[in-house]
PyMOL Python script that loads the backbone (N, CA, C, O; Angstrom):
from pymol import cmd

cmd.read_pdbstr("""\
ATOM      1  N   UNK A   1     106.774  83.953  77.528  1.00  0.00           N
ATOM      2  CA  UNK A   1     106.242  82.611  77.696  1.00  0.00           C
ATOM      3  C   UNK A   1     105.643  82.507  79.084  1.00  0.00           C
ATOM      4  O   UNK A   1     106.408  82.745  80.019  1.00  0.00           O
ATOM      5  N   UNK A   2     104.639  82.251  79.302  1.00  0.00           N
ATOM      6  CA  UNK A   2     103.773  82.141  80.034  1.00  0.00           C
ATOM      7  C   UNK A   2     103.678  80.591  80.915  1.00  0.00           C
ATOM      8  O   UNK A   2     103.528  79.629  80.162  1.00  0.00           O
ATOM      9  N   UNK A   3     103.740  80.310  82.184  1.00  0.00           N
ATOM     10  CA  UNK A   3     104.109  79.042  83.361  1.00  0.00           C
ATOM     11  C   UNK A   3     102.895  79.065  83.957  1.00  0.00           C
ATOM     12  O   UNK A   3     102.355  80.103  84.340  1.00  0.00           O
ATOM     13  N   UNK A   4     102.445  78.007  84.055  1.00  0.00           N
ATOM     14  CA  UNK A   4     101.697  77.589  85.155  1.00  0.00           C
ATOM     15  C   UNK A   4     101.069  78.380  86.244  1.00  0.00           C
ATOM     16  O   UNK A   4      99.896  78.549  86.578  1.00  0.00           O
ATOM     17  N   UNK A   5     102.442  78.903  86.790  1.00  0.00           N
ATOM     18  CA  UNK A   5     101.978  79.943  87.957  1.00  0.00           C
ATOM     19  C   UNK A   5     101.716  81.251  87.494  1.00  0.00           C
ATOM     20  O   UNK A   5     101.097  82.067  88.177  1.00  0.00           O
ATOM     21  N   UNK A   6     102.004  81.406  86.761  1.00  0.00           N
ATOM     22  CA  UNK A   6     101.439  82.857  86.036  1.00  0.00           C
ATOM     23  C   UNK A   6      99.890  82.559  85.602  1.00  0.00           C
ATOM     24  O   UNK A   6      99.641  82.346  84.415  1.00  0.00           O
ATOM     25  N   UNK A   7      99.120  82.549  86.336  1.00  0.00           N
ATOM     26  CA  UNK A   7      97.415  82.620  86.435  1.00  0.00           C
ATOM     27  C   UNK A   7      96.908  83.947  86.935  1.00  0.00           C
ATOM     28  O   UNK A   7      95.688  84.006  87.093  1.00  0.00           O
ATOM     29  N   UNK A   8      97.590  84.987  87.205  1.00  0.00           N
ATOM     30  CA  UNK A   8      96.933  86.791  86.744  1.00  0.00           C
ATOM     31  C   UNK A   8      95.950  87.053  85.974  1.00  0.00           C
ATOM     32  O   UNK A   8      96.254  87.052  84.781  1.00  0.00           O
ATOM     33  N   UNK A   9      94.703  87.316  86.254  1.00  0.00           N
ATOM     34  CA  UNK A   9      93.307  87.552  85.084  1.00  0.00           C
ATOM     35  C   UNK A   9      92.769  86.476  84.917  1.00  0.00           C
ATOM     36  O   UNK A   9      91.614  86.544  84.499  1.00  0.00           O
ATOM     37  N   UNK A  10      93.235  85.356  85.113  1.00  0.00           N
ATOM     38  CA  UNK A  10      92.559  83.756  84.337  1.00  0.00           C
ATOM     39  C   UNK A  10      91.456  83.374  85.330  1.00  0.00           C
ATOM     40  O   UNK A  10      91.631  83.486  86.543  1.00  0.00           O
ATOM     41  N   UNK A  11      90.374  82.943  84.817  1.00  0.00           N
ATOM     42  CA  UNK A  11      89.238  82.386  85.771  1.00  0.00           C
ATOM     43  C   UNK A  11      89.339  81.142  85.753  1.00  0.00           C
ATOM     44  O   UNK A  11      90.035  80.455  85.005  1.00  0.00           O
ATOM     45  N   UNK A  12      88.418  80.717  86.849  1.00  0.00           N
ATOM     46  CA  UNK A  12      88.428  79.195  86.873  1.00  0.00           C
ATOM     47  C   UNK A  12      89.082  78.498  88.153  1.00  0.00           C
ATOM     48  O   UNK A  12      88.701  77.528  88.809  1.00  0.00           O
ATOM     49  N   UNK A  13      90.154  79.295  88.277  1.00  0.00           N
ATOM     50  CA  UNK A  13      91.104  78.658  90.103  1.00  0.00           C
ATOM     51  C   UNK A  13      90.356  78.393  91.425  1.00  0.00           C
ATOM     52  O   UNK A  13      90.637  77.633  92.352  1.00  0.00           O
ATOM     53  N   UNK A  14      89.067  79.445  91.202  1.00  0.00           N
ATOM     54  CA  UNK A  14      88.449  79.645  92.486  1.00  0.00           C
ATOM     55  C   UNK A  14      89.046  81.000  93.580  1.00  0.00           C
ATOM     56  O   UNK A  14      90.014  81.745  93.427  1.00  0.00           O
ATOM     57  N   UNK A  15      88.298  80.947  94.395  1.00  0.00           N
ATOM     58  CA  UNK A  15      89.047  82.632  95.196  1.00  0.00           C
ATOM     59  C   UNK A  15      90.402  82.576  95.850  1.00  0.00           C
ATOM     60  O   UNK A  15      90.543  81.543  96.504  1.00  0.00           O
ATOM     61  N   UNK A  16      91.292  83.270  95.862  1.00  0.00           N
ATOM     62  CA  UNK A  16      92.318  83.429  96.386  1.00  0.00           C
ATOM     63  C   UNK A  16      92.320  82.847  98.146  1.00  0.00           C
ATOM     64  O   UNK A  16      91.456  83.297  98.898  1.00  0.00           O
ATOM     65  N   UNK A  17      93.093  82.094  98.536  1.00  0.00           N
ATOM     66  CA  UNK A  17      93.293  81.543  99.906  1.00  0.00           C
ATOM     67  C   UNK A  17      94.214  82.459 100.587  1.00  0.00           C
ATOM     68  O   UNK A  17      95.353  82.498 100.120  1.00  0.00           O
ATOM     69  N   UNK A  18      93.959  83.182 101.567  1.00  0.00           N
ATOM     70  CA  UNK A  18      95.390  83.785 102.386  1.00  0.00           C
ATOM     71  C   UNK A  18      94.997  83.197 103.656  1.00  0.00           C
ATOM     72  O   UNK A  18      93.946  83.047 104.279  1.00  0.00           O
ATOM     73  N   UNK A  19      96.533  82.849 103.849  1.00  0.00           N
ATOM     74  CA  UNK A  19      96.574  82.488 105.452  1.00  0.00           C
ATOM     75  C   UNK A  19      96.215  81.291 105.771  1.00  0.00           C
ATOM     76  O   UNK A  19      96.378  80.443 104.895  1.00  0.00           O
ATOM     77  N   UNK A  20      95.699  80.902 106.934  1.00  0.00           N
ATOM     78  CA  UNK A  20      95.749  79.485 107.304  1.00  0.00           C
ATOM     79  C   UNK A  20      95.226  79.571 108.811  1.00  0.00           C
ATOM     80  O   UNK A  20      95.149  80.593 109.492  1.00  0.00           O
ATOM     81  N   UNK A  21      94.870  78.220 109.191  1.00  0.00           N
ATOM     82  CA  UNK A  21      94.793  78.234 110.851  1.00  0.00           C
ATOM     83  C   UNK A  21      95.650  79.067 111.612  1.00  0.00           C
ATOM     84  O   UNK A  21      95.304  79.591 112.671  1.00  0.00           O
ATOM     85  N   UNK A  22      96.368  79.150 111.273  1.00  0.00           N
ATOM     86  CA  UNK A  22      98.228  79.209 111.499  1.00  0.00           C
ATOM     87  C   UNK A  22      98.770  80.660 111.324  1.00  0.00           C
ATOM     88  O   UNK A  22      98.226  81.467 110.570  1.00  0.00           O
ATOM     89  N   UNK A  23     100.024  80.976 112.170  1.00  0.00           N
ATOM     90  CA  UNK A  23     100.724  81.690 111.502  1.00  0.00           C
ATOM     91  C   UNK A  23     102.169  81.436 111.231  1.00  0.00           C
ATOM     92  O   UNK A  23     103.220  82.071 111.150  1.00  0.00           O
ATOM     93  N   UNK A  24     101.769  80.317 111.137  1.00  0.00           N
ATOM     94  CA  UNK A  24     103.330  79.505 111.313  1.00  0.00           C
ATOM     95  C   UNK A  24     104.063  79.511 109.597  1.00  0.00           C
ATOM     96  O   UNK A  24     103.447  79.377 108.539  1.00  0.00           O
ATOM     97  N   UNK A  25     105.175  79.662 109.749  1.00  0.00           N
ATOM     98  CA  UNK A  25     105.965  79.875 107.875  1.00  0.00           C
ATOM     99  C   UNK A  25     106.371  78.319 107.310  1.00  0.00           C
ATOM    100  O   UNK A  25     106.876  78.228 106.191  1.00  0.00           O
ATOM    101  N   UNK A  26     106.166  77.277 108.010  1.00  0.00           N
ATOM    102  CA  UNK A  26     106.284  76.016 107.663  1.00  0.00           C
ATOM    103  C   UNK A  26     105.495  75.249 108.457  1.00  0.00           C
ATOM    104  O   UNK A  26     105.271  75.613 109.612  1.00  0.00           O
ATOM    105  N   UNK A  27     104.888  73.914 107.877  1.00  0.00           N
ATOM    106  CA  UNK A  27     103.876  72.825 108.718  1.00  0.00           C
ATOM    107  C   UNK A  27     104.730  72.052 109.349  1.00  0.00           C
ATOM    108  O   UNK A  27     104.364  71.578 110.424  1.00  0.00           O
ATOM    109  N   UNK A  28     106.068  71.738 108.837  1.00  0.00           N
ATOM    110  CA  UNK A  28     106.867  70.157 108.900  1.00  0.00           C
ATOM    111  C   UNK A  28     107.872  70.814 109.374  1.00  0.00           C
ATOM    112  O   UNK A  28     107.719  72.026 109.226  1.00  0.00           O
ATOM    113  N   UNK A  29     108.929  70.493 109.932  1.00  0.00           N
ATOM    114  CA  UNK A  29     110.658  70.342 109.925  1.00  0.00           C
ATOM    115  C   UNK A  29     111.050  70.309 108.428  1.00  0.00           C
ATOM    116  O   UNK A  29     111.924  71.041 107.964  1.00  0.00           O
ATOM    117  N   UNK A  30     110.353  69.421 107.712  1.00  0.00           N
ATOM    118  CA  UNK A  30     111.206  69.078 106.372  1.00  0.00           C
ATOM    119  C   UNK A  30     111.070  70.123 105.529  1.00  0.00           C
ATOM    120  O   UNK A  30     111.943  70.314 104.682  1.00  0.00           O
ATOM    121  N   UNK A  31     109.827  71.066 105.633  1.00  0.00           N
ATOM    122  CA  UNK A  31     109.911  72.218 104.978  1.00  0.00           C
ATOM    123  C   UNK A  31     110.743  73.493 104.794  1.00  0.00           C
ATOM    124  O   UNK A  31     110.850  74.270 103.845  1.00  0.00           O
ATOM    125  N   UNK A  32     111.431  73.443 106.310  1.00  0.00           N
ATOM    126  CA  UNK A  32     112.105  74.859 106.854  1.00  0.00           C
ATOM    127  C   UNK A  32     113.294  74.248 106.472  1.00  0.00           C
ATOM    128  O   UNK A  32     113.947  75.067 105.825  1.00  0.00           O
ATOM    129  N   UNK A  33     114.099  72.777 106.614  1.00  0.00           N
ATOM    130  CA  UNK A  33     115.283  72.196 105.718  1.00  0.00           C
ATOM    131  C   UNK A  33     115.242  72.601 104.475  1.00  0.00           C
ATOM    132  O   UNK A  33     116.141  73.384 104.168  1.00  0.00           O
ATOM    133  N   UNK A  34     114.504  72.326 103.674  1.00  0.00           N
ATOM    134  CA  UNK A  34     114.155  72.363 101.882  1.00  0.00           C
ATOM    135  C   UNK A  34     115.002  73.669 101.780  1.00  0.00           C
ATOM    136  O   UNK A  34     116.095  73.921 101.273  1.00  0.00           O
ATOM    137  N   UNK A  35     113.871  74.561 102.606  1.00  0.00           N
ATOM    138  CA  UNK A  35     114.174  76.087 102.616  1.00  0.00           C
ATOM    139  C   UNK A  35     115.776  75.982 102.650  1.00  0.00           C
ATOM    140  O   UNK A  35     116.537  75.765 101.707  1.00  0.00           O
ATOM    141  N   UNK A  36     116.087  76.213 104.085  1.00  0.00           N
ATOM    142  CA  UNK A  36     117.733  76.498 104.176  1.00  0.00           C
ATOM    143  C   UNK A  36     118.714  75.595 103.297  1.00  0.00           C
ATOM    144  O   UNK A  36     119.876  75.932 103.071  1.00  0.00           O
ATOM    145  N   UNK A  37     118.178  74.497 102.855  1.00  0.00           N
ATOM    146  CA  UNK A  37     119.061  73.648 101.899  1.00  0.00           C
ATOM    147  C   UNK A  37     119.274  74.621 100.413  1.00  0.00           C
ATOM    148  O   UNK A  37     120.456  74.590 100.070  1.00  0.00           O
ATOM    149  N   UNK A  38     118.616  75.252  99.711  1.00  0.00           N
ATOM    150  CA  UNK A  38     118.520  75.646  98.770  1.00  0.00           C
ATOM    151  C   UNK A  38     118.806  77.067  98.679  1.00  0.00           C
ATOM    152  O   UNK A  38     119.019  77.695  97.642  1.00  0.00           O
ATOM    153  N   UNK A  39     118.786  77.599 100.109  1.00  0.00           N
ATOM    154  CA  UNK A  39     119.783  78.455  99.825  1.00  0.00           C
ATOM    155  C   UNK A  39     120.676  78.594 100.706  1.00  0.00           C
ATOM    156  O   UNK A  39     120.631  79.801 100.942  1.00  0.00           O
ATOM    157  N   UNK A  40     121.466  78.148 101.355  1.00  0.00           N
ATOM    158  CA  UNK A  40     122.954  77.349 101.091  1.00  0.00           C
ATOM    159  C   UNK A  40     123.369  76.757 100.263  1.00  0.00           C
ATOM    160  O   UNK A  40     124.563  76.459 100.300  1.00  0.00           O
ATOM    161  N   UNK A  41     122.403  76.270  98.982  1.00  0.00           N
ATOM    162  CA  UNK A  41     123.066  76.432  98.168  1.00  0.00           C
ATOM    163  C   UNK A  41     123.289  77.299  96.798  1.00  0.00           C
ATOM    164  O   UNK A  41     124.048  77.281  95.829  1.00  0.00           O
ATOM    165  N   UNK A  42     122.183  78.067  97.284  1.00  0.00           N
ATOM    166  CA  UNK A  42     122.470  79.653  96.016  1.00  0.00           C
ATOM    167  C   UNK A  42     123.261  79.732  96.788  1.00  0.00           C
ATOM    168  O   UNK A  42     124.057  78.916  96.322  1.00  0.00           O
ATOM    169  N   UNK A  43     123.941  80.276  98.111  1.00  0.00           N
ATOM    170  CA  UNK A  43     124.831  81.056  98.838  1.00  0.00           C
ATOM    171  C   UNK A  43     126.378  80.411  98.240  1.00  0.00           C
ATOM    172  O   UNK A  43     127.330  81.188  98.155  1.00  0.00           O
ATOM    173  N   UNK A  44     126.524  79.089  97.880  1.00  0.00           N
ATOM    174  CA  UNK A  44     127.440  78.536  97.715  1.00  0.00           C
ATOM    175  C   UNK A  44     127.962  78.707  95.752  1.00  0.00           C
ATOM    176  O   UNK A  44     129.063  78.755  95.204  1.00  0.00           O
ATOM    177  N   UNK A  45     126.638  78.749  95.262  1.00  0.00           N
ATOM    178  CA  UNK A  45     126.750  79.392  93.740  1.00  0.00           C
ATOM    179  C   UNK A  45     126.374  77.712  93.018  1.00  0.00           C
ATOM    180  O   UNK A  45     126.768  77.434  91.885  1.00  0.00           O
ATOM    181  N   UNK A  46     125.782  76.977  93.646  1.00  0.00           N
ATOM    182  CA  UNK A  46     125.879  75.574  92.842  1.00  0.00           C
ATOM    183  C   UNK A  46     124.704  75.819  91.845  1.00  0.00           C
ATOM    184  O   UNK A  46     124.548  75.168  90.811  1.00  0.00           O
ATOM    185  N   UNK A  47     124.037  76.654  92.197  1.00  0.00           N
ATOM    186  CA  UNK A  47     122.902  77.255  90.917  1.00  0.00           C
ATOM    187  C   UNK A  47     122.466  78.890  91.677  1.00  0.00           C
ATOM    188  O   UNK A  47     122.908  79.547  92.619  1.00  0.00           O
ATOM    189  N   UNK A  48     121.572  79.025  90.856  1.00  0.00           N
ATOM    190  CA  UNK A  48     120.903  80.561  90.995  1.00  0.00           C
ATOM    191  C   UNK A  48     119.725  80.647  91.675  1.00  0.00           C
ATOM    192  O   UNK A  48     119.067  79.640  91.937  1.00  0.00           O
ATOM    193  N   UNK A  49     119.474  81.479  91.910  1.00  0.00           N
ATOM    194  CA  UNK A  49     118.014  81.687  92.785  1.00  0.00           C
ATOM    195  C   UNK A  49     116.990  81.888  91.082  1.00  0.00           C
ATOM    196  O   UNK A  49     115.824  81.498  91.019  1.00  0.00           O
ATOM    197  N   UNK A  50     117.419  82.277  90.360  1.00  0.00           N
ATOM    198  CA  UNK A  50     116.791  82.380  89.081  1.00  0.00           C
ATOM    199  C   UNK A  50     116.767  81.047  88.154  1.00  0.00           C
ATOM    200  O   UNK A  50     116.109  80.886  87.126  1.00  0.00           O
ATOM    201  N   UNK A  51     117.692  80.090  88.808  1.00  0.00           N
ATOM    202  CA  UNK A  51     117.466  78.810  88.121  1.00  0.00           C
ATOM    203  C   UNK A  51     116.182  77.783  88.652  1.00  0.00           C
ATOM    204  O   UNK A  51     115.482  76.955  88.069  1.00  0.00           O
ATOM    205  N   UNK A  52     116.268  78.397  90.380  1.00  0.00           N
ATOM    206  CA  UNK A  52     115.754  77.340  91.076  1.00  0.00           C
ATOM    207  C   UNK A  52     114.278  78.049  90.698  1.00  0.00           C
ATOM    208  O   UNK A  52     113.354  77.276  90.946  1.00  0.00           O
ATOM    209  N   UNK A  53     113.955  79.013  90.293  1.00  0.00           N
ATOM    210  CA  UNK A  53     112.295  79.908  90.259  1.00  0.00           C
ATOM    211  C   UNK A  53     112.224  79.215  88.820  1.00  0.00           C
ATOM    212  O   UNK A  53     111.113  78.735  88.595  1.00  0.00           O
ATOM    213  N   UNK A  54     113.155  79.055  87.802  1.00  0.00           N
ATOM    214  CA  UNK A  54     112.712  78.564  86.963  1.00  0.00           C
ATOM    215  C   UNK A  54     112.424  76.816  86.696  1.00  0.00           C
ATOM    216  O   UNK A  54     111.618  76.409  85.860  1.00  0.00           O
ATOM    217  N   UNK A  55     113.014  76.177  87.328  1.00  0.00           N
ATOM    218  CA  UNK A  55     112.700  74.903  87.820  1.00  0.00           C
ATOM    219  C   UNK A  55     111.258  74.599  88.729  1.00  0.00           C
ATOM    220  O   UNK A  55     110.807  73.493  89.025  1.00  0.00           O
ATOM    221  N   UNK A  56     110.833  75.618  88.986  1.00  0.00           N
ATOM    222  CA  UNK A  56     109.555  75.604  90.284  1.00  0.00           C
ATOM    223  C   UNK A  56     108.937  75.482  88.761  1.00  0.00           C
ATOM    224  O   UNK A  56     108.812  74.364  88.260  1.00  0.00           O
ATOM    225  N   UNK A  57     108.552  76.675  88.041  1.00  0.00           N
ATOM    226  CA  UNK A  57     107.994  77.153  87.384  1.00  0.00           C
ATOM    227  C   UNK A  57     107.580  76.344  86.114  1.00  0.00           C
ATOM    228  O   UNK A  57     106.670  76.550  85.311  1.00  0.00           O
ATOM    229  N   UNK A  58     108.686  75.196  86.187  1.00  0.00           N
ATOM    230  CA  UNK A  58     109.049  74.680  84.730  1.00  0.00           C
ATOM    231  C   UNK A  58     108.132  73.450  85.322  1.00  0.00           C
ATOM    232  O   UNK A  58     108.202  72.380  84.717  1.00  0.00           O
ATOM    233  N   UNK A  59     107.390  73.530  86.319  1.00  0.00           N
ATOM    234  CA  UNK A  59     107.399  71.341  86.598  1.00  0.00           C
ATOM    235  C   UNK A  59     105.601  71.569  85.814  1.00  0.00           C
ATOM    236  O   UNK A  59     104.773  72.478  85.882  1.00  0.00           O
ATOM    237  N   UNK A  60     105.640  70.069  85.033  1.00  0.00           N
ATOM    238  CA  UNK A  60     104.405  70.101  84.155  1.00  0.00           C
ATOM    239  C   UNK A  60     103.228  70.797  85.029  1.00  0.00           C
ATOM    240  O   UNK A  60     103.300  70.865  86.256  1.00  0.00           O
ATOM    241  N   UNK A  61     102.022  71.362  84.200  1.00  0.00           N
ATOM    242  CA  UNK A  61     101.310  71.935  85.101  1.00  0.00           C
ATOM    243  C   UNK A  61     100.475  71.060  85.758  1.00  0.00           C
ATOM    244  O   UNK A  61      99.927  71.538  86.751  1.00  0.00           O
ATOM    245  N   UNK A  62     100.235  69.983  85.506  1.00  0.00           N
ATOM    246  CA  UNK A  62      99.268  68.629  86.154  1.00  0.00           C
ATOM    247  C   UNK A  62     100.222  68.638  87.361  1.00  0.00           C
ATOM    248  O   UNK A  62      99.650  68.522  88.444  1.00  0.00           O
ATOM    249  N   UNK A  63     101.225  68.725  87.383  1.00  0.00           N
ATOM    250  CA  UNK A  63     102.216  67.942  88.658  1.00  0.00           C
ATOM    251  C   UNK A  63     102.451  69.715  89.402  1.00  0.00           C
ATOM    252  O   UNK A  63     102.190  69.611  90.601  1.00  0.00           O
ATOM    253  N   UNK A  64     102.642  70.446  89.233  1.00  0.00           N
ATOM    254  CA  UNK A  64     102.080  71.465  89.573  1.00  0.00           C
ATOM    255  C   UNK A  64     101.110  71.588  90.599  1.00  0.00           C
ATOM    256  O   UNK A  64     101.194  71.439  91.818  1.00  0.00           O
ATOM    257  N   UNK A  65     100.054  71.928  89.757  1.00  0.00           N
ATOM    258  CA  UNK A  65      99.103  72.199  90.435  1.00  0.00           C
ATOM    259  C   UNK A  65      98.710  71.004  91.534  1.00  0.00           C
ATOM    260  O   UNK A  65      98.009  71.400  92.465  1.00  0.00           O
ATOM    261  N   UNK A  66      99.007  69.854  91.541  1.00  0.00           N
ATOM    262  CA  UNK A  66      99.034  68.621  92.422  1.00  0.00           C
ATOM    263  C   UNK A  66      99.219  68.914  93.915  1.00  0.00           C
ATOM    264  O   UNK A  66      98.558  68.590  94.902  1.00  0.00           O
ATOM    265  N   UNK A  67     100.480  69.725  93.733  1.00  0.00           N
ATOM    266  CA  UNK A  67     101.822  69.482  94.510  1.00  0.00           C
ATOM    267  C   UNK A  67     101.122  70.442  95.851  1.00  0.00           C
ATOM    268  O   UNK A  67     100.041  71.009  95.689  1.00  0.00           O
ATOM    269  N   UNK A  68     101.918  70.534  97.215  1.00  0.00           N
ATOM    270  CA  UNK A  68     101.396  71.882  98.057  1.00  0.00           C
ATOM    271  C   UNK A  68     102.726  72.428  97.858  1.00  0.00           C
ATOM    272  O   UNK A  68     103.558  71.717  97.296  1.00  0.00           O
ATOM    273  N   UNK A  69     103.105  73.848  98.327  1.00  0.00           N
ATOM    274  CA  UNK A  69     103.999  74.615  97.710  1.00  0.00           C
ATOM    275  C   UNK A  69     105.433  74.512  97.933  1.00  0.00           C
ATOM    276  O   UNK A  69     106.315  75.138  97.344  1.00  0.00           O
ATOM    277  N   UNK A  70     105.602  73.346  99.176  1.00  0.00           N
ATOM    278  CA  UNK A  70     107.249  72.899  99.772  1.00  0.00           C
ATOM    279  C   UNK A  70     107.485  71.881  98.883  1.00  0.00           C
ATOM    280  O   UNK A  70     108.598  71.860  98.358  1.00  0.00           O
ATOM    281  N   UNK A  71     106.471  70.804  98.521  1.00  0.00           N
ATOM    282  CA  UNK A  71     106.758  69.863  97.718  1.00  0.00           C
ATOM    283  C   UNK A  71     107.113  70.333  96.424  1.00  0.00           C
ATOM    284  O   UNK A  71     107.920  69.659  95.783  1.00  0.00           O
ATOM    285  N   UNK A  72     106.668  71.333  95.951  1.00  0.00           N
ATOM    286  CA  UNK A  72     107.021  71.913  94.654  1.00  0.00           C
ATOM    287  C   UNK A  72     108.469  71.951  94.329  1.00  0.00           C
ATOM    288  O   UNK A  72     109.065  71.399  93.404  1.00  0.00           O
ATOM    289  N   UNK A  73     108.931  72.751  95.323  1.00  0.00           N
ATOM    290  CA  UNK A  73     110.220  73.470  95.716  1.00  0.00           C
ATOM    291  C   UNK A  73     111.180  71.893  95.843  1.00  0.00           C
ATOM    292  O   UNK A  73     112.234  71.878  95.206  1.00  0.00           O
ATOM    293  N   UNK A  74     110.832  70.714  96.588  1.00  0.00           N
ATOM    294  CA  UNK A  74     111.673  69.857  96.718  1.00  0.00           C
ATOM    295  C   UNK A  74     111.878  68.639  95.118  1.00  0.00           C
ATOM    296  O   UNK A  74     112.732  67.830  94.757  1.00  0.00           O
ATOM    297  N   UNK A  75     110.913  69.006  94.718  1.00  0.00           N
ATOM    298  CA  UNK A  75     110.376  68.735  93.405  1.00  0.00           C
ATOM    299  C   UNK A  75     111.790  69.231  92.510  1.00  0.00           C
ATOM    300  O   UNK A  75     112.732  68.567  92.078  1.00  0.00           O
ATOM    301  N   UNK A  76     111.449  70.867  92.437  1.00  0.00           N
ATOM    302  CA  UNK A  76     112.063  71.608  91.577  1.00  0.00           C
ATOM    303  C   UNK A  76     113.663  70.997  92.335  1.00  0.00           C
ATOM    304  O   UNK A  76     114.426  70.432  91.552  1.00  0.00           O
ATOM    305  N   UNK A  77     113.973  71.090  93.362  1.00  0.00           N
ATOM    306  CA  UNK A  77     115.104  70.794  93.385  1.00  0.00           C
ATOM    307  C   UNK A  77     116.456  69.313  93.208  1.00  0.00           C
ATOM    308  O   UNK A  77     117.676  69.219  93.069  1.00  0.00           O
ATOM    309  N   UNK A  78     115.303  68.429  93.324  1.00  0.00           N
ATOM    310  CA  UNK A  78     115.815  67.267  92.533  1.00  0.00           C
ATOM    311  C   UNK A  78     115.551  67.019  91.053  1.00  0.00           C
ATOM    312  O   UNK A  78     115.532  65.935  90.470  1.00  0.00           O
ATOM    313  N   UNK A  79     115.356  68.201  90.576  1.00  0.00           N
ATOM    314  CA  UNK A  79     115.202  68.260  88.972  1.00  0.00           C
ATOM    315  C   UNK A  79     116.668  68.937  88.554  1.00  0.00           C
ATOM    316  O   UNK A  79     117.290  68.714  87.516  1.00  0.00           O
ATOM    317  N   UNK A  80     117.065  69.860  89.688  1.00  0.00           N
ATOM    318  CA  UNK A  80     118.039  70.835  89.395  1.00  0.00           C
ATOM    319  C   UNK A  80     119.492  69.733  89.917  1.00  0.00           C
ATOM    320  O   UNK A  80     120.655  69.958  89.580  1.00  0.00           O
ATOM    321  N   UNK A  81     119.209  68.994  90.465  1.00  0.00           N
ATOM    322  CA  UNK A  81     120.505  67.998  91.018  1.00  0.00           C
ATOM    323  C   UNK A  81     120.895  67.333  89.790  1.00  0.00           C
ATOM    324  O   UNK A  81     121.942  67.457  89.155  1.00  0.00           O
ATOM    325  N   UNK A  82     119.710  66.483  89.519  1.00  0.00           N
ATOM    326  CA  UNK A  82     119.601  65.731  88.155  1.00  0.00           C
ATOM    327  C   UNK A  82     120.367  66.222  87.103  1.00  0.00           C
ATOM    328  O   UNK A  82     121.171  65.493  86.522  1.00  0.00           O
ATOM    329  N   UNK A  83     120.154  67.669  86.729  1.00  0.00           N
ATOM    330  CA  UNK A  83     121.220  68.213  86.064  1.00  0.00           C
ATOM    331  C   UNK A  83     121.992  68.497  86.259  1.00  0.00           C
ATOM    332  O   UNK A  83     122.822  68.617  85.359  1.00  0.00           O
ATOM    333  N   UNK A  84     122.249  68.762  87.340  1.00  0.00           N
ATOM    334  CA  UNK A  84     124.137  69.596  87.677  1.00  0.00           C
ATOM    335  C   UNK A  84     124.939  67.501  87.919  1.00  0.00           C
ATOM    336  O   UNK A  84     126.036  67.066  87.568  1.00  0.00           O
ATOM    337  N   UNK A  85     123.967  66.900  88.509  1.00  0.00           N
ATOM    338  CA  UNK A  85     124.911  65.537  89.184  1.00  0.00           C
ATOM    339  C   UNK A  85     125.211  64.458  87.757  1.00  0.00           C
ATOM    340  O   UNK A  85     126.219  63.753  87.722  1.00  0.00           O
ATOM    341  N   UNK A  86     124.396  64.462  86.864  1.00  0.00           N
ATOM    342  CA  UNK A  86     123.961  63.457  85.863  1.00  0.00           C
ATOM    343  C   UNK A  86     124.800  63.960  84.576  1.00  0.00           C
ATOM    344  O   UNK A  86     125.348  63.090  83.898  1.00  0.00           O
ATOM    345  N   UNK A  87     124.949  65.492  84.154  1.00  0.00           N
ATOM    346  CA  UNK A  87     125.470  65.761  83.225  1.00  0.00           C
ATOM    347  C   UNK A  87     126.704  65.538  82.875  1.00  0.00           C
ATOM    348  O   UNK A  87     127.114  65.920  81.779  1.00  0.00           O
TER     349      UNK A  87
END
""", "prot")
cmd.dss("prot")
cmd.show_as("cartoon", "prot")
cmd.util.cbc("prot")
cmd.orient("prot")
């Protein structure tokens, strides 16, 4: 089954972007949190690193492709709360 981010061979995206002004690994503070939040909590076992790739992976592709790639991730991870806190 085939996600969103799996676009390998497909035309239409436009050319590949590498890099940036920057060589910086986050724009915000809130990005490099997201980061260490999520895994402290794979480290802790409250989900998987294979749950949280599939939660990235799983968000509709309109909201997806929307998103820039920290928001994704904070996205995916109040999807993954929702289930572990709500169930």
């Amino acid at each position: 089954m085939s996600h969103i981010n799996d676009v390998g061979g497909m035309r239409g995206f436009g050319p590949v972007q590498f890099g940036g002004d920057d060589d910086e690994p986050f724009h915000s503070v809130w990005e490099a949190q997201c980061m260490m939040l999520i895994l402290a909590m794979v480290d802790r076992g409250v989900f998987t690193l294979d749950e949280f790739r599939h939660a990235v992976e799983s968000l509709p592709p309109q909201q997806y492709l929307s998103l820039p790639y920290y928001e994704r991730w904070l996205t995916a991870l109040e999807g993954i709360f929702d289930r572990h806190c709500l169930s």
